[in-house]
LUMPAKE-88007 format. One line per field, with one value per atom (N, C-alpha, C): atom name; x, y, z; residue number from 1; residue in one letter. Coordinates in nm, 3 decimals. Example, Ala and Ser with C-alpha at 12.3 -4.5 7.8 and 13.67 -1.06 7.14 Angstrom:
% LUMPAKE-88007
atome N CA C N CA C
px 1.319 1.230 1.320 1.285 1.367 1.290
py -0.569 -0.450 -0.330 -0.225 -0.106 0.003
pz 0.780 0.780 0.780 0.708 0.714 0.787
num 1 1 1 2 2 2
residu a a a s s s
This chain:
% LUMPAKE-88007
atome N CA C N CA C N CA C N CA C N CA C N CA C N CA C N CA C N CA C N CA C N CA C N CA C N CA C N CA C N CA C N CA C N CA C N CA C N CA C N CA C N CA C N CA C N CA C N CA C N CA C N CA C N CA C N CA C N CA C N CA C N CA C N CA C N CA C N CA C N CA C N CA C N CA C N CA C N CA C N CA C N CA C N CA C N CA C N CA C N CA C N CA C N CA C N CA C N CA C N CA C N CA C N CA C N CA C N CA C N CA C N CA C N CA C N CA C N CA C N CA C N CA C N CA C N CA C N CA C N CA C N CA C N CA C N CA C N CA C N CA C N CA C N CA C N CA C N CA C N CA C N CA C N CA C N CA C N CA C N CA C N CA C N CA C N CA C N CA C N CA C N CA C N CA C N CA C N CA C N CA C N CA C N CA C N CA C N CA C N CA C N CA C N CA C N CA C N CA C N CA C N CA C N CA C N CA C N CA C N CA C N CA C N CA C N CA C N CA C N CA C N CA C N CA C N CA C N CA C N CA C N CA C N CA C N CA C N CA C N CA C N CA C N CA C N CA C N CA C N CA C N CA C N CA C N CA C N CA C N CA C N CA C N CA C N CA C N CA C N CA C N CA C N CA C N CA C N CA C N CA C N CA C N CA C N CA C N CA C N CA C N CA C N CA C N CA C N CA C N CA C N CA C N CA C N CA C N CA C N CA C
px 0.084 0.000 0.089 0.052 0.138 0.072 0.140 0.100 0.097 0.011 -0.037 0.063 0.158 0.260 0.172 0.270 0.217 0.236 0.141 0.101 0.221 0.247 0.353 0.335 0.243 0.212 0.215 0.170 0.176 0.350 0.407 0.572 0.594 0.573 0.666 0.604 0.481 0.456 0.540 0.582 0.693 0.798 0.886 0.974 1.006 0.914 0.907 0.870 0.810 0.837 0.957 1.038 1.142 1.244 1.233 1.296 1.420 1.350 1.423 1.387 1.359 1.262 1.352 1.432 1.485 1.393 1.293 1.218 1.103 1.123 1.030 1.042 0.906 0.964 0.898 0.745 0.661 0.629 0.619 0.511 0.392 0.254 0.125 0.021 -0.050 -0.120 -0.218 -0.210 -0.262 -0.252 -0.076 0.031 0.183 0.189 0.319 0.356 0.418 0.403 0.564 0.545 0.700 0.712 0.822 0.835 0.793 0.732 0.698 0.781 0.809 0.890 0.975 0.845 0.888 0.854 0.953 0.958 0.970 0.854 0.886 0.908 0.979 1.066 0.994 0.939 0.797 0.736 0.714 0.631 0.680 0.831 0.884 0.808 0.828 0.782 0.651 0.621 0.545 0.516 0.456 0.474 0.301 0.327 0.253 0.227 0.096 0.013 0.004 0.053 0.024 -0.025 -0.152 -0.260 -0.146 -0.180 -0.112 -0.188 -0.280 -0.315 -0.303 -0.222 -0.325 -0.399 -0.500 -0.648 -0.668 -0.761 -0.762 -0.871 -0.869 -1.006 -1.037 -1.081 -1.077 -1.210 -1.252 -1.436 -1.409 -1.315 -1.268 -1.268 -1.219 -1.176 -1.328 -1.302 -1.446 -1.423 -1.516 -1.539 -1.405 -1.389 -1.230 -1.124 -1.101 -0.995 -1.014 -1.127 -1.098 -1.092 -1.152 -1.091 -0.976 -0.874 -0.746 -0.685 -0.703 -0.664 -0.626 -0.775 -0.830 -0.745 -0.740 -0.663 -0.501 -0.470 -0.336 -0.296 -0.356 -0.378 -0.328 -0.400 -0.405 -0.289 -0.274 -0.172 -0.052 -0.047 0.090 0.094 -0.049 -0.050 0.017 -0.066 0.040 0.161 0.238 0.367 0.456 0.387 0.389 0.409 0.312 0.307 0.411 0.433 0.561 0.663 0.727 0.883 0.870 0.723 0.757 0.802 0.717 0.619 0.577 0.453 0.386 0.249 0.184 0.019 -0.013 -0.086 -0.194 -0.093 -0.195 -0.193 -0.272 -0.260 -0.376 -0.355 -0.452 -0.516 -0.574 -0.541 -0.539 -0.548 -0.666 -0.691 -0.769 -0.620 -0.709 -0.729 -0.626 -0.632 -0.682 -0.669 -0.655 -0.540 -0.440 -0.360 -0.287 -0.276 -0.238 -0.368 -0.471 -0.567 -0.560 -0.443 -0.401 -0.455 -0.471 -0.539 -0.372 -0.345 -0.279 -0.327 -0.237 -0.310 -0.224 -0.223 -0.093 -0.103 0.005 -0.006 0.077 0.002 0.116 0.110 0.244 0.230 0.180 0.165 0.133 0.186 0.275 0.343 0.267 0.274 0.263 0.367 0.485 0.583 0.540 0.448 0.400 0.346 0.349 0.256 0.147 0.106 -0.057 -0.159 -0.129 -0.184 -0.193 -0.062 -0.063 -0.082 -0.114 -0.178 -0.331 -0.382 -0.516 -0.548 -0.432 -0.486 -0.413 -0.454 -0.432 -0.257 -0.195 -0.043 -0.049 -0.136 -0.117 -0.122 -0.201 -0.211 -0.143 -0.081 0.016 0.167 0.187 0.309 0.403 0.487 0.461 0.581 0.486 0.531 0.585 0.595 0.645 0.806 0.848 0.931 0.981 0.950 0.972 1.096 1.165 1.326 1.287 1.362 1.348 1.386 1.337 1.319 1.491 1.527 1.699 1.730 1.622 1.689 1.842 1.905 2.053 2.124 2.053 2.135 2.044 2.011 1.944 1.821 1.719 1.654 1.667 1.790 1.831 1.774 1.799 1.713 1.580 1.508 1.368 1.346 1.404 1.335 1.388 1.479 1.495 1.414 1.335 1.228 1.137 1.056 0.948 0.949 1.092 1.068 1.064 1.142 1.085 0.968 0.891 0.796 0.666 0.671 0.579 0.596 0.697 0.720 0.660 0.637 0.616 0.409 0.377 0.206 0.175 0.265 0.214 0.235 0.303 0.338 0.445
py -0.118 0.000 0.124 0.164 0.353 0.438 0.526 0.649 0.742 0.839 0.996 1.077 1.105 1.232 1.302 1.386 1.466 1.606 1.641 1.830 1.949 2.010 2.134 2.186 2.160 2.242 2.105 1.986 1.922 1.846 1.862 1.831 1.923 2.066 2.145 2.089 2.093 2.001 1.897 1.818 1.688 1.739 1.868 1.917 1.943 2.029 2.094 1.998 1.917 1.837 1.728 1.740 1.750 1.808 1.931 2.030 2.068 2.068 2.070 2.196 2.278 2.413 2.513 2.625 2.720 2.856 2.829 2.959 2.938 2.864 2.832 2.945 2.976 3.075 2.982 2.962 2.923 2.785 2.681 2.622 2.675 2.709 2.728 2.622 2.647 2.540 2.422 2.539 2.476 2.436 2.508 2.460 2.533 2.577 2.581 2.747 2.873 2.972 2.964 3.037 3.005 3.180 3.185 3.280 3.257 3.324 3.283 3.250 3.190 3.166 3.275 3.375 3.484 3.566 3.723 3.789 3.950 3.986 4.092 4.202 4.284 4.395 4.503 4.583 4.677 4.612 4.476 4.397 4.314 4.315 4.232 4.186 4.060 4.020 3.940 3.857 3.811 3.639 3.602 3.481 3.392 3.269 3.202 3.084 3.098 2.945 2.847 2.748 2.582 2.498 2.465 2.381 2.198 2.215 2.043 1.961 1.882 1.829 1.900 1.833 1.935 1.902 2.005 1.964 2.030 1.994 2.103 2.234 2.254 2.347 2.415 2.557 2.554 2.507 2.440 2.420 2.265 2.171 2.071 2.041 2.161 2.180 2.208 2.082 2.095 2.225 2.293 2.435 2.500 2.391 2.384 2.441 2.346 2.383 2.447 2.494 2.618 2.705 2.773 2.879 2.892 2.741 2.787 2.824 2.763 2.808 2.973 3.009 3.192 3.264 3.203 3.295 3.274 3.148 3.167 3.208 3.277 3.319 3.496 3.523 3.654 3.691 3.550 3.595 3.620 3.567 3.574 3.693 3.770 3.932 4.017 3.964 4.075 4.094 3.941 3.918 4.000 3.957 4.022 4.229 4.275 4.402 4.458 4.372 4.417 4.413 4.270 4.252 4.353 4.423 4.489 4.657 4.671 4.800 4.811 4.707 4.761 4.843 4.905 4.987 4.895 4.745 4.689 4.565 4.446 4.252 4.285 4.248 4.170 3.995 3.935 3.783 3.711 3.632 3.581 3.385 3.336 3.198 3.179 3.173 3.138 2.986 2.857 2.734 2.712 2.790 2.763 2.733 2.780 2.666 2.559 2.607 2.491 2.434 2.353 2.356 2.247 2.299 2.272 2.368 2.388 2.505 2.561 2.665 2.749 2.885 2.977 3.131 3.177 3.334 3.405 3.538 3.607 3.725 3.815 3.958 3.972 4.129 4.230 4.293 4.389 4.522 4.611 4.758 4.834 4.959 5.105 5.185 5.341 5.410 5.322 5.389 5.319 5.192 5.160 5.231 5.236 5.322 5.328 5.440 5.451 5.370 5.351 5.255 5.114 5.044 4.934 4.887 5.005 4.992 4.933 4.940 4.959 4.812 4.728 4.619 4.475 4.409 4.281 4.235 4.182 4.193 4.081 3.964 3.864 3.963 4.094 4.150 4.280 4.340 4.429 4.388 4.251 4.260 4.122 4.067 3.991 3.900 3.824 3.675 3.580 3.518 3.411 3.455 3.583 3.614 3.732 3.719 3.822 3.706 3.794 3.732 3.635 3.503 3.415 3.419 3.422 3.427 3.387 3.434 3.419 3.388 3.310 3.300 3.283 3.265 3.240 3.351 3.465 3.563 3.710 3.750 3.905 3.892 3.765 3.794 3.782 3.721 3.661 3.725 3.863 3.970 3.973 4.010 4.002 3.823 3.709 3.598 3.585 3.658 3.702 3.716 3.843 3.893 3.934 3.802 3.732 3.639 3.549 3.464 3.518 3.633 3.681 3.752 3.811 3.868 3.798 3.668 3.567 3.498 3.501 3.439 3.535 3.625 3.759 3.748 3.723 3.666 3.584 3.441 3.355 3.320 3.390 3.374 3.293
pz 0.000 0.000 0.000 -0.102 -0.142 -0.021 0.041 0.117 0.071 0.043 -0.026 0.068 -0.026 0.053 0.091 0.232 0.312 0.253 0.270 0.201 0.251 0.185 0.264 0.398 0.452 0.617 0.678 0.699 0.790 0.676 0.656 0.599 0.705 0.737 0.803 0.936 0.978 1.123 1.117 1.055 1.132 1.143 1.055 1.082 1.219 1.231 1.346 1.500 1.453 1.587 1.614 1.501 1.503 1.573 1.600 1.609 1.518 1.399 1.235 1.162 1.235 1.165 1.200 1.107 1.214 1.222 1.171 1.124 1.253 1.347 1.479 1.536 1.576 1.718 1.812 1.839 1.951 1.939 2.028 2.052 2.097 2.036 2.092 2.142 2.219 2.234 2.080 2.028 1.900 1.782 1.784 1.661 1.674 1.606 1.545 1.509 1.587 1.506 1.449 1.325 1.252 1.160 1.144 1.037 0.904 0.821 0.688 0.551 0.528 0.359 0.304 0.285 0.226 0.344 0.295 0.357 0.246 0.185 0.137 0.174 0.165 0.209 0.313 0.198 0.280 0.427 0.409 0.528 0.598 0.588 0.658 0.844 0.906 0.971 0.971 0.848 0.785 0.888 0.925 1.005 0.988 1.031 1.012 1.134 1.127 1.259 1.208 1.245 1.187 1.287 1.257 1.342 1.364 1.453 1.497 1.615 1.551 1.409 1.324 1.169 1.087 1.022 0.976 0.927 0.800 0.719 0.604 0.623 0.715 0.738 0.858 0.881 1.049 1.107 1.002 0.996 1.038 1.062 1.076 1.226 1.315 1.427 1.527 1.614 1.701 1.805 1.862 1.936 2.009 2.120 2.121 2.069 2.003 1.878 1.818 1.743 1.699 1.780 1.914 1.967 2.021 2.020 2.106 1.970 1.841 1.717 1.715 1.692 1.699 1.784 1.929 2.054 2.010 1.945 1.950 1.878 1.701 1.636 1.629 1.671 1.747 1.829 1.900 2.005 1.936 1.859 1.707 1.645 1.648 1.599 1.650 1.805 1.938 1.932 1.903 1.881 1.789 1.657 1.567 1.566 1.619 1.618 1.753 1.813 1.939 1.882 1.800 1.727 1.633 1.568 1.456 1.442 1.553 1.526 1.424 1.392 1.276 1.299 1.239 1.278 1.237 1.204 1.211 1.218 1.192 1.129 1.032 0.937 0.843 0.911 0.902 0.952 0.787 0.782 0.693 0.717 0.663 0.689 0.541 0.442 0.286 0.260 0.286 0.250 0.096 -0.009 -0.104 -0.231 -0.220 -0.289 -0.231 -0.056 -0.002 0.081 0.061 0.169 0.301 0.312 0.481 0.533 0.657 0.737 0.799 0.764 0.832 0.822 0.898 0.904 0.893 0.815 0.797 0.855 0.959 1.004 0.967 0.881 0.787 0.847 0.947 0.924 0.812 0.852 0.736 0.852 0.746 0.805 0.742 0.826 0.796 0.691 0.687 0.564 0.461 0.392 0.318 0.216 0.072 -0.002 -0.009 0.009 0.024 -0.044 -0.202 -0.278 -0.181 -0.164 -0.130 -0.020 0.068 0.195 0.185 0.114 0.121 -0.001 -0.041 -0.041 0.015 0.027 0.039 0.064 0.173 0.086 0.017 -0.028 -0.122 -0.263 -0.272 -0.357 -0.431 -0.320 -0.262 -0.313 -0.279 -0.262 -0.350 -0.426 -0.508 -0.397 -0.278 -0.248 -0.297 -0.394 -0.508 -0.514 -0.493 -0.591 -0.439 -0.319 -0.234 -0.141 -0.078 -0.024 0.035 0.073 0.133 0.263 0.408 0.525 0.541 0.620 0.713 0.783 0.871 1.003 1.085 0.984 1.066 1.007 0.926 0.868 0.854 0.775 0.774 0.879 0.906 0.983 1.106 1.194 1.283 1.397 1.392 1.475 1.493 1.384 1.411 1.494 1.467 1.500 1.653 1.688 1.809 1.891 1.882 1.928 1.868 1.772 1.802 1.889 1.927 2.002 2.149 2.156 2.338 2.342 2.225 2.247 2.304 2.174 2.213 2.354 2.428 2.506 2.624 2.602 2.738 2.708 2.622 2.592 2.594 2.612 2.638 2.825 2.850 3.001 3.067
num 1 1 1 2 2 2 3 3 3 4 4 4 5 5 5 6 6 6 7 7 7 8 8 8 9 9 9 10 10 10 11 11 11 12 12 12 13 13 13 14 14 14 15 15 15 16 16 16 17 17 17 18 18 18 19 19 19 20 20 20 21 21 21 22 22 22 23 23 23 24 24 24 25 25 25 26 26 26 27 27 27 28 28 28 29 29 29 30 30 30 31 31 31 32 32 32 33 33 33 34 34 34 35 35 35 36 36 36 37 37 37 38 38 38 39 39 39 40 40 40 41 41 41 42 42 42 43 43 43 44 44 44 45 45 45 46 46 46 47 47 47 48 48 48 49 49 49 50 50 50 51 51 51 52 52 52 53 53 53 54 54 54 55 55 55 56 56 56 57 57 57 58 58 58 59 59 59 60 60 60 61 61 61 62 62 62 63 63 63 64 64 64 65 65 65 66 66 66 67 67 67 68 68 68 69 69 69 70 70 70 71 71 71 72 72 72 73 73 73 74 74 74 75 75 75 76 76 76 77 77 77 78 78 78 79 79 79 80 80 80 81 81 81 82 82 82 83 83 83 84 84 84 85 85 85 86 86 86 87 87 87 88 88 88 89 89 89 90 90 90 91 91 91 92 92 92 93 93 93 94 94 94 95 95 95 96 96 96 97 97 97 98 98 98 99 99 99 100 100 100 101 101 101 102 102 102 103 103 103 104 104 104 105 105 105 106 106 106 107 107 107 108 108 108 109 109 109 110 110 110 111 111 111 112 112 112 113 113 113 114 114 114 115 115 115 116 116 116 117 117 117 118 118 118 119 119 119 120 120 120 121 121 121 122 122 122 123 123 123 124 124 124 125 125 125 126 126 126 127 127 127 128 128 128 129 129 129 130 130 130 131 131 131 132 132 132 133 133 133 134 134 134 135 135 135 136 136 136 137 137 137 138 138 138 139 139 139 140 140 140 141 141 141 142 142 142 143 143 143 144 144 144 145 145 145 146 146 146 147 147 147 148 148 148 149 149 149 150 150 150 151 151 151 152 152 152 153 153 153 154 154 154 155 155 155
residu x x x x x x x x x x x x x x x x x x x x x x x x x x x x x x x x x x x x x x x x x x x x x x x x x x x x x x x x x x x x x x x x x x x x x x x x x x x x x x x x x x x x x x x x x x x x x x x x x x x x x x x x x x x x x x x x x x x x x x x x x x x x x x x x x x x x x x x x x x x x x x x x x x x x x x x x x x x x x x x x x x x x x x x x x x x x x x x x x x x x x x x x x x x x x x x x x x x x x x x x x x x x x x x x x x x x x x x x x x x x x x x x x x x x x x x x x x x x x x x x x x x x x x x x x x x x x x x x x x x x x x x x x x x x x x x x x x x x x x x x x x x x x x x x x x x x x x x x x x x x x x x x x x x x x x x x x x x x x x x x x x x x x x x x x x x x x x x x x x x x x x x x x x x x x x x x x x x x x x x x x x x x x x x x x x x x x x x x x x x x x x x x x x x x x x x x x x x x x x x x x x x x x x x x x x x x x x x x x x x x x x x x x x x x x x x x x x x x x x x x x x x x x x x x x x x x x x x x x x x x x x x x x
């Protein structure tokens, strides 16, 4: 019997329980927060929640789970907007080209252009083709403190 490879988000869940990930900052109660892939310039501090289990859906997740999902979610914003100083999160739970359930928290800055403030950074900003995350080099800092930030909200 063949096994159906595992999807890109639960591949990085075994990584990571591994402890094979360097782009980790948190264990959450409900997954996995990590730095994101990309990291485009303007928005740097781009990061992402990975449900563990993972599921393809947050519609998957009984009452529970989805709210420690949501809270820890969020709590990744806080994080997020402390390591950044950014003025907002955009929140983001698309599961469409990967439909694993993860969530993406994507700063958004006040030195941003006005145009591109005002949409989307999947739309804003060209991801595919935006720098690849550093952790052991240009981003080493920021993953710094995300990891003490998160650590001062989660308690």
């Amino acid at each position: 019997m063949t096994t159906a490879p595992l999807g890109p988000i639960a591949s990085r869940v075994e990584r990571l329980r591994r402890d094979e990930d360097p782009q980790f900052i948190a264990r959450m109660p409900s997954g996995w927060a990590i730095l994101g892939n990309q990291q485009p310039g303007p928005i740097t501090g781009c990061c992402m929640l990975l449900p563990d289990p993972v599921v393809s859906s947050v519609n998957d997740l009984d009452p529970d789970a989805r709210a420690a999902f949501m809270a820890d979610f969020i709590t990744l914003g806080d994080t997020v907007l402390a390591a950044t100083g950014a003025e907002r999160i955009n929140y983001l739970i698309l599961c469409n080209q990967v439909p694993e359930l993860h969530g993406h928290a994507v700063p958004r800055f006040a030195s941003e252009e006005p145009g591109l403030r005002r949409l989307g950074p999947f739309e804003a900003y060209d991801f595919p083709n935006a720098r690849r995350a550093d952790p052991g080099g240009a981003d080493a800092e920021l993953l710094a403190r995300l990891r003490r930030e998160i650590q001062r909200f989660l308690g």
